[in-house]
N, C-alpha and C positions, 0 to 999 in steps of 0.2 A: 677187311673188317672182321672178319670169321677169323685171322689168325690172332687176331688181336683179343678177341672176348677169350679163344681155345690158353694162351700165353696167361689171360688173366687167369682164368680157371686152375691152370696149374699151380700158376702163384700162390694163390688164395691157399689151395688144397695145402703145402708146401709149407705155409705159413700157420698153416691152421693144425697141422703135425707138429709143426717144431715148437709151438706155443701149449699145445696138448701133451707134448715130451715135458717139457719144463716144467709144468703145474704136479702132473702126477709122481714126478721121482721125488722130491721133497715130503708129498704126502705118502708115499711107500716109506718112506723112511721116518715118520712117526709111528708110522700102524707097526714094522720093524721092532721099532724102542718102545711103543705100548707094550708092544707083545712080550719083551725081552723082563720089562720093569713085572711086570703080571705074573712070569714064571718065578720071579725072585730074585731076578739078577739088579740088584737096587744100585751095583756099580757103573751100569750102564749110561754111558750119554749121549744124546742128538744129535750129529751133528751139520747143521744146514746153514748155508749163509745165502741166502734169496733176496735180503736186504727189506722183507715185505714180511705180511701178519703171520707167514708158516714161520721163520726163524724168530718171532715174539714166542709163538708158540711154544718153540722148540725149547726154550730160554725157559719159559714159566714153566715147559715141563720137567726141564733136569734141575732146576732149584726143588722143585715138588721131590723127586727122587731123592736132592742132597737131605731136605728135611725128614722124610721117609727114614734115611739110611741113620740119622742122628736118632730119630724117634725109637728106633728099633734097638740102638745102642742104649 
């Protein structure tokens, strides 16, 4: 039984790294292209495909930049 609960704990932990790996690399990579769009670089685009609301995100933010870069022209 102890090896059984020790086997789940690993899992869990295991599972709860690679689910915490996932989530945060997409969101490094808007704070990235914030940051890039903020010094002026209005060329910049997101690139994330997660199939979920961070690549909506990403999408409304480089149309944001494309209008940016028209307004500024």
């Amino acid at each position: 039984m102890g090896l059984i609960i020790c086997a789940g704990i690993v899992l869990s932990t295991l599972a709860g790294y690679l689910l915490a790996r996932r989530i945060v690399r997409p969101i490094q990579a808007l704070q990235h292209g914030t940051s890039r769009v903020a010094s002026g670089d209005l060329d910049h685009q997101i690139a994330i495909s997660t199939g979920d609301e961070l690549e909506t995100l990403a999408d409304a933010f480089n149309e944001m930049t494309v209008k940016l870069r028209v307004s500024y022209n």
